[in-house]
C-alpha positions as CSV (number, residue, x, y, z in Angstrom):
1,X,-13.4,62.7,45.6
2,X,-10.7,61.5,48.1
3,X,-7.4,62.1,47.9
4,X,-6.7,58.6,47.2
5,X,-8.4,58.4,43.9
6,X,-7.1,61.8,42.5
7,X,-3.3,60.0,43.5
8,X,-4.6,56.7,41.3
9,X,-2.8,56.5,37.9
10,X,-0.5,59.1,38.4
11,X,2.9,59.2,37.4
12,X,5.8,58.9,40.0
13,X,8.8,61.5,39.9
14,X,8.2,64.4,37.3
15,X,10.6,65.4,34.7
16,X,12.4,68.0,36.9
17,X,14.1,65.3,39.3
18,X,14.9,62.4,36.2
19,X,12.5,59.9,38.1
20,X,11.7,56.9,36.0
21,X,7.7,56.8,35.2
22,X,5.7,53.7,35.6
23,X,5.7,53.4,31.7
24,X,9.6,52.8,31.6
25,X,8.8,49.6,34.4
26,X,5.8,48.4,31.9
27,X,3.7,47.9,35.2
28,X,1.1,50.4,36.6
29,X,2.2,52.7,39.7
30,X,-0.1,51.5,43.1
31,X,-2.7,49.4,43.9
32,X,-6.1,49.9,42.4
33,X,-8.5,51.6,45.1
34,X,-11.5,49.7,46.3
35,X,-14.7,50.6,44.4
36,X,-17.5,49.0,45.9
37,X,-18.5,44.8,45.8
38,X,-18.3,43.2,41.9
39,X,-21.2,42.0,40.9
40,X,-21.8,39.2,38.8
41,X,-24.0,39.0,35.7
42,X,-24.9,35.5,33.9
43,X,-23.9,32.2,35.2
44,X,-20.2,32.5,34.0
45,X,-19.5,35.1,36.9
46,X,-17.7,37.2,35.5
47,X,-17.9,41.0,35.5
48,X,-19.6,42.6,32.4
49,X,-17.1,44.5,31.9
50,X,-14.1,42.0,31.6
51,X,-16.6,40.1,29.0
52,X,-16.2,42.7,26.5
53,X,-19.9,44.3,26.9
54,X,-20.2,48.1,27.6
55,X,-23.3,47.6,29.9
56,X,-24.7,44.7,32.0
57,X,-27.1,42.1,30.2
58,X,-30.1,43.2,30.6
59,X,-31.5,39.5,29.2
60,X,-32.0,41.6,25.7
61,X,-30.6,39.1,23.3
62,X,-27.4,40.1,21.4
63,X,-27.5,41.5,18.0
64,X,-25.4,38.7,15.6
65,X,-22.3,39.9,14.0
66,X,-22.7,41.1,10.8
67,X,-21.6,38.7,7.6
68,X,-18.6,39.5,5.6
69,X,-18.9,41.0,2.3
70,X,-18.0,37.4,1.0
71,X,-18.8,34.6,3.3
72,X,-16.3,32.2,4.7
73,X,-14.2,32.7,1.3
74,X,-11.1,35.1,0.9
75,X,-11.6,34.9,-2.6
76,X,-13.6,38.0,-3.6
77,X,-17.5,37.9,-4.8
78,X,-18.7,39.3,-8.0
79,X,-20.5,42.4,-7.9
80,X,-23.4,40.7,-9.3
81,X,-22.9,37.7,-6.4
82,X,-24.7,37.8,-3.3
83,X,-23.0,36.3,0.3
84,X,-23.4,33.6,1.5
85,X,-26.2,33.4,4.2
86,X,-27.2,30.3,6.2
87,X,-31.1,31.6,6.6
88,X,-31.9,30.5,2.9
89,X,-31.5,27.1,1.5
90,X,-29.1,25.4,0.1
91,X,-30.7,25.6,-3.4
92,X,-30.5,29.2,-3.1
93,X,-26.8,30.2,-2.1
94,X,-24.8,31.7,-4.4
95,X,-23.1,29.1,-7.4
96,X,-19.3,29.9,-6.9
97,X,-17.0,29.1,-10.0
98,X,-13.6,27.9,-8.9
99,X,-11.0,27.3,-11.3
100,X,-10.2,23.6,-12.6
101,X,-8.3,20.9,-11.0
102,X,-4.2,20.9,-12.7
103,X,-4.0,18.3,-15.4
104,X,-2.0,14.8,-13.8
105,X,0.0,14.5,-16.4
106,X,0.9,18.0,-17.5
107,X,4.3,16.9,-18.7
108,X,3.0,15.1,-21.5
109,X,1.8,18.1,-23.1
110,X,5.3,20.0,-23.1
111,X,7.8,19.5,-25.5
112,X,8.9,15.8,-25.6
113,X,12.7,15.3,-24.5
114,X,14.7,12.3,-25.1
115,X,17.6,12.4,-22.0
116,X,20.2,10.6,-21.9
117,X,23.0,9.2,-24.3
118,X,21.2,6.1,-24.8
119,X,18.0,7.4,-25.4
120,X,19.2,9.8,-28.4
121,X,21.7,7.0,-30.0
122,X,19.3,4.8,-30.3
123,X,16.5,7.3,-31.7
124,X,18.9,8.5,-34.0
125,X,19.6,5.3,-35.2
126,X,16.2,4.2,-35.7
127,X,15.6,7.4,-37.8
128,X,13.1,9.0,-35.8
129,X,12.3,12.8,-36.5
130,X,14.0,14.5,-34.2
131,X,14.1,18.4,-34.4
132,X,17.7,19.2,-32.5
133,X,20.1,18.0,-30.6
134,X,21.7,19.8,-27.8
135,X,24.9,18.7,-26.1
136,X,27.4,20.2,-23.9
137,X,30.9,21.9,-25.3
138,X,33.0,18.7,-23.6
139,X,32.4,15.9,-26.0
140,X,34.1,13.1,-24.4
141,X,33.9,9.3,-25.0
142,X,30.0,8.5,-26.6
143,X,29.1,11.7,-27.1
144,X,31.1,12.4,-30.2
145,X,29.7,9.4,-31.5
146,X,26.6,11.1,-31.0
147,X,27.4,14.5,-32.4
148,X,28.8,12.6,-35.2
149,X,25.5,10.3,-35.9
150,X,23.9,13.3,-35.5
151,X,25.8,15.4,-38.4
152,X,25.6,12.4,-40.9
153,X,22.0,12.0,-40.4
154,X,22.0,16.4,-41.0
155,X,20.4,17.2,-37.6
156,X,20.7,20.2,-36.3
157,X,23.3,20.5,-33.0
158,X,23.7,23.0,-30.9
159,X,26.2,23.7,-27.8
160,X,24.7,24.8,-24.9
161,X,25.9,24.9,-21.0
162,X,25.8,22.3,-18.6
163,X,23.1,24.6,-17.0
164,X,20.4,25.1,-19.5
165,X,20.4,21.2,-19.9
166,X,19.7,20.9,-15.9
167,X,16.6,23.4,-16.5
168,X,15.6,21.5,-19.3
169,X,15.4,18.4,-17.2
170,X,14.1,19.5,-14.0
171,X,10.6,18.5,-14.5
172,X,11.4,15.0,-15.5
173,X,13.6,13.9,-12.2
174,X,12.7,11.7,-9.7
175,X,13.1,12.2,-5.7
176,X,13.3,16.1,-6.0
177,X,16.7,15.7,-8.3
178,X,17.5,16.5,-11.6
179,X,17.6,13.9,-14.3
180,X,20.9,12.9,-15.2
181,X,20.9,13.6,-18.6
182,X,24.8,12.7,-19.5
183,X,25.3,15.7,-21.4
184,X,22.9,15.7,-24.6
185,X,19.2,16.4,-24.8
186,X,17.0,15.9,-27.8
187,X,13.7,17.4,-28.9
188,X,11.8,14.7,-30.7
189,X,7.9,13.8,-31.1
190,X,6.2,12.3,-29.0
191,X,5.9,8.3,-29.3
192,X,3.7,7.1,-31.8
193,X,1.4,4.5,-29.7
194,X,-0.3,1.4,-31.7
195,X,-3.3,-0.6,-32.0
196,X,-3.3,-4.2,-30.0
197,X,-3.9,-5.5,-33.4
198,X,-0.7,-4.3,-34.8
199,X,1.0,-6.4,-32.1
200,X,-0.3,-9.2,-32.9
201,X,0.4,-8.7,-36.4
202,X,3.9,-8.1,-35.5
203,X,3.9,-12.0,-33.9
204,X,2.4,-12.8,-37.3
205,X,5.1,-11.7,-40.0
206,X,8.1,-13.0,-37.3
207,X,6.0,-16.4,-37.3
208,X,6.2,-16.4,-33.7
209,X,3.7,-17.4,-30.5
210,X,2.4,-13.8,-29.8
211,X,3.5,-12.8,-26.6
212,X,2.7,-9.5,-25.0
213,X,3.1,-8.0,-21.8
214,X,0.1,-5.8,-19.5
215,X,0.9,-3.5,-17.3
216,X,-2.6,-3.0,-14.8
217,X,-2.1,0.6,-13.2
218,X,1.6,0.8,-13.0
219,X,2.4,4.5,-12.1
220,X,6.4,5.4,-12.0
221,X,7.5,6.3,-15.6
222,X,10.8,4.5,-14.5
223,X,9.3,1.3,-14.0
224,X,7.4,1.7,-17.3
225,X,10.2,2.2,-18.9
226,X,12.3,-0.6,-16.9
227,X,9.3,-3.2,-18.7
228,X,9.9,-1.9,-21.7
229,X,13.5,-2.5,-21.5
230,X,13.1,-5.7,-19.7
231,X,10.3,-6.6,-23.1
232,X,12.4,-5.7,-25.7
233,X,15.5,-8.6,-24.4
234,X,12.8,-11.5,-24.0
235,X,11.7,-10.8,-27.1
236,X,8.3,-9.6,-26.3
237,X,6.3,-8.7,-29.2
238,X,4.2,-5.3,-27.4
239,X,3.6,-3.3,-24.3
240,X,0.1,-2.4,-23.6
241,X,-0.6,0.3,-20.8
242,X,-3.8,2.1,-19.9
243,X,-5.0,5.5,-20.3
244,X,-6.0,6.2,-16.6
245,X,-4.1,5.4,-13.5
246,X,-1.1,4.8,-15.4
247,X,2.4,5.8,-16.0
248,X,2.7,7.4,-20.2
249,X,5.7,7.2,-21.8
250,X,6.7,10.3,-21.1
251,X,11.1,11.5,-21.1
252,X,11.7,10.1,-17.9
253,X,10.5,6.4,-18.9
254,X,12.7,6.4,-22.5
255,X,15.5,7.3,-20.1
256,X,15.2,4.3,-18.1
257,X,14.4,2.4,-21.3
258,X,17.7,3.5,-22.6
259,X,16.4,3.5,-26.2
260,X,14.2,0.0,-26.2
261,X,11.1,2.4,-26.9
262,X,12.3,3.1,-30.5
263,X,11.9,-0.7,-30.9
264,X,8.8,-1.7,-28.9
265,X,5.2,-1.4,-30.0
266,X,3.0,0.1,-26.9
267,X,-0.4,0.1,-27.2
268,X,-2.6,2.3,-25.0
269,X,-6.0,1.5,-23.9
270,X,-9.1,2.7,-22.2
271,X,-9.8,-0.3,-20.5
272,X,-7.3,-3.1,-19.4
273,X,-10.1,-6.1,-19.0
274,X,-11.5,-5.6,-22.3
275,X,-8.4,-5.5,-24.2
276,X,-7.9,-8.7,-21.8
277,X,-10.6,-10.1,-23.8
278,X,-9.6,-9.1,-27.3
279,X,-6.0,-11.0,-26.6
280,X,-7.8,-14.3,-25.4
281,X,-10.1,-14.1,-28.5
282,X,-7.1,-14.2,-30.6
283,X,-5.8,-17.5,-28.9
284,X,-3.5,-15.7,-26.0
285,X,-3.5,-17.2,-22.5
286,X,-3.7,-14.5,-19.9
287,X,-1.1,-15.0,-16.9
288,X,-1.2,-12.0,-13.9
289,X,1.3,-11.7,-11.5
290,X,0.3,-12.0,-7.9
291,X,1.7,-13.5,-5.1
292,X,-1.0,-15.9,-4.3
293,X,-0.5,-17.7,-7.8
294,X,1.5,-20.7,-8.7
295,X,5.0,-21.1,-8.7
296,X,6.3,-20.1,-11.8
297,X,8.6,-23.1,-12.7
298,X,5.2,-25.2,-12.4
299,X,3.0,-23.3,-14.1
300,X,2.6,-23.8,-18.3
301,X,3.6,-20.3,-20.0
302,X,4.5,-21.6,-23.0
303,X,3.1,-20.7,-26.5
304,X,1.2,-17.3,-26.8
305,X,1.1,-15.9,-23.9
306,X,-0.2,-12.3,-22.2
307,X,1.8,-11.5,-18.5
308,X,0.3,-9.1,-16.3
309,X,2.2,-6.8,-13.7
310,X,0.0,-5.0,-11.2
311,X,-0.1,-1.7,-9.5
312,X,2.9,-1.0,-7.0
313,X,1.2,-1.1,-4.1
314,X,-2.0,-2.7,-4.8
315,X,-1.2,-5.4,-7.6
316,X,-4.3,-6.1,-9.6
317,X,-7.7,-4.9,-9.6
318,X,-10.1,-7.0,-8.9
319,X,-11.6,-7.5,-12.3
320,X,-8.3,-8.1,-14.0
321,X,-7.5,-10.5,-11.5
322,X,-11.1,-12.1,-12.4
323,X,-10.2,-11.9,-16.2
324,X,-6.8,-13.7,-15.8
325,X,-7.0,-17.2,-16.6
326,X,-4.6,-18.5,-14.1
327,X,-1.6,-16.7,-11.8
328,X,1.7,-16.9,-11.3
329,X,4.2,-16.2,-8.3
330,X,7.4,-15.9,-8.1
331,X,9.5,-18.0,-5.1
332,X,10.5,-15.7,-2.3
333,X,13.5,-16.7,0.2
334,X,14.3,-13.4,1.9
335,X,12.6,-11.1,4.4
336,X,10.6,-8.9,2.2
337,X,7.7,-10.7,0.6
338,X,7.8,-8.5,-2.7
339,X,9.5,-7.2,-5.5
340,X,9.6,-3.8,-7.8
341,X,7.1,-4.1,-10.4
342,X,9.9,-4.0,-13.3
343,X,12.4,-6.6,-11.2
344,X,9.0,-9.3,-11.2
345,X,8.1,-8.7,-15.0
346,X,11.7,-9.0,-15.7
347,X,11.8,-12.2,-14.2
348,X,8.5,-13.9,-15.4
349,X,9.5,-12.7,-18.9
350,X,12.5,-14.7,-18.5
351,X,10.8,-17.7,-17.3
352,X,8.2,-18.1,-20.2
353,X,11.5,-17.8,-22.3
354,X,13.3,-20.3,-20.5
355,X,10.2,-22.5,-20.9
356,X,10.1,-22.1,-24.4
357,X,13.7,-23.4,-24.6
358,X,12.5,-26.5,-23.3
């Protein structure tokens, strides 16, 4: 061997004279010596030995890389589970169990709150069952009223801080905040929904034109809860909301109700057309809400009388809209071509009122 290749890789300077070694200048020492012409293997040109292989190819072909012990998944096998293998069918892979889908509206099943000063006055006027009451130490302006209501009616009332009232209401605010629950917090059961038939009954013993309002797929609680309000100041007679794709009335929509669900009947049902149907066989004209309607002031909206408010963003479905008997719009001056679902109900609620006047 020449005296070039026993030099190669070497180390410059030795510990005796404090030289610094090539490892302390992170780059090899010299120039690589000239071993011969590289040869190419394959069409990619590139030496076997930079590819990764220990040996040329030899046109052998290459033994696959093993599977992992549990396919493509992280999620360990059972013992009794085979891999998966893409050389049987896709009848016989492994079943793999995976756990089930969160519930949409998990809130519903915790304890129901009622937030806000509103909210608990009015449920403790109303006498609803209501557990406790939990308010902060500082009762200033209407919340000793509250305390006060509270005491006569023998509720249980607690102090607590400021702070366990902001965990307590976490869940229930909107935009990543905390609801703003004014100081007092009451545990209460849930809302007691009704039967379409018990609205109408309602209408009945007032000897009034029924009039009910629809909501098709309307998903914020505080719009909900808005209608509601909005309902229970025209005089509405009942609220009916669906079961799927749509907002329940949950803490955050008796907030923004401040109290008008203690008052209004709310009827919850599977399907929105068919209970569409049951109010036009009791005599009810059904009006939707959609921009492509008739004015408003022209159309007739008086007598009994169903309104129906449409999704946020989509309006209504296309069989509601095929079950409505005629539609209404509402006149439009500005910019923006369309209004919050609570704002329109609001105003078409007012409307029918105003032609009722007449």
């Amino acid at each position: 061997m020449s005296d070039q290749r026993k030099d190669y890789g070497k180390r410059p300077g030795s510990r005796e004279t404090g030289a610094r070694t090539h490892m302390q200048y992170d780059k090899p020492y010299g120039k690589k010596p000239y071993q011969g012409e590289k040869r190419s293997y394959g069409n990619d040109e590139r030496d076997y030995r930079k590819s990764g292989r220990d040996k040329p190819y030899d046109g052998e072909p290459r033994k696959k890389k093993p599977y992992p012990e549990n396919g493509y998944s992280k999620k360990p096998f059972d013992r009794d589970e085979k891999p998966y293998d893409r050389r049987r069918g896709r009848d016989e892979q492994p079943k793999r169990s995976y756990e089930p889908a969160p519930v949409e509206n998990e809130r519903d099943e915790q304890p129901y709150l009622l937030i806000g000063r509103n909210a608990v006055r009015e449920a403790i006027k109303s006498g609803r069952s209501i557990d406790r009451v939990l308010v902060t130490t500082e009762h200033d302006g209407s919340l000793g009223e509250i305390v006060t209501l509270a005491r006569e009616r023998k509720l249980i009332v607690r102090e607590v801080d400021r702070k366990k009232l902001d965990e307590l209401c976490m869940p229930f605010g909107h935009g990543g905040k905390t609801a703003n629950h004014q100081g007092v917090v009451a545990y209460a059961a849930g809302v007691t929904y009704c039967e379409i038939a018990d609205i109408l009954d309602a209408a009945k013993e007032k000897g009034e034109a029924p009039f009910v309002i629809v909501l098709d797929g309307v998903e914020d609680p505080h719009n909900l809860g808005s209608v509601i309000r909005s309902a229970d100041c025209a005089g509405a007679h009942g609220v009916i909301i669906g079961k799927r794709r749509s907002a329940s009335v949950t803490a955050a929509a008796v907030k923004a109700s401040a109290g008008a669900t203690e008052y209004m009947k709310i009827a919850r049902v599977v399907n929105i057309s068919a209970a569409l149907q049951q109010l036009k066989a009791a005599g009810l004209w059904i009006a939707g809400a959609d921009m492509s309607g008739e004015n408003m002031r022209s159309a007739a909206m008086k007598g009994p009388l169903a309104i129906v408010i449409g999704n946020e963003g989509e309006g209504l479905s296309k069989l509601v809209r095929e079950t409505c008997d005629f539609l209404v719009s509402i006149p439009m001056q500005g910019h923006i071509d369309s209004l919050n679902a609570g704002v329109a109900a609001a105003i078409l609620m007012f409307e029918k009122k105003r032609q009722d006047a007449e």
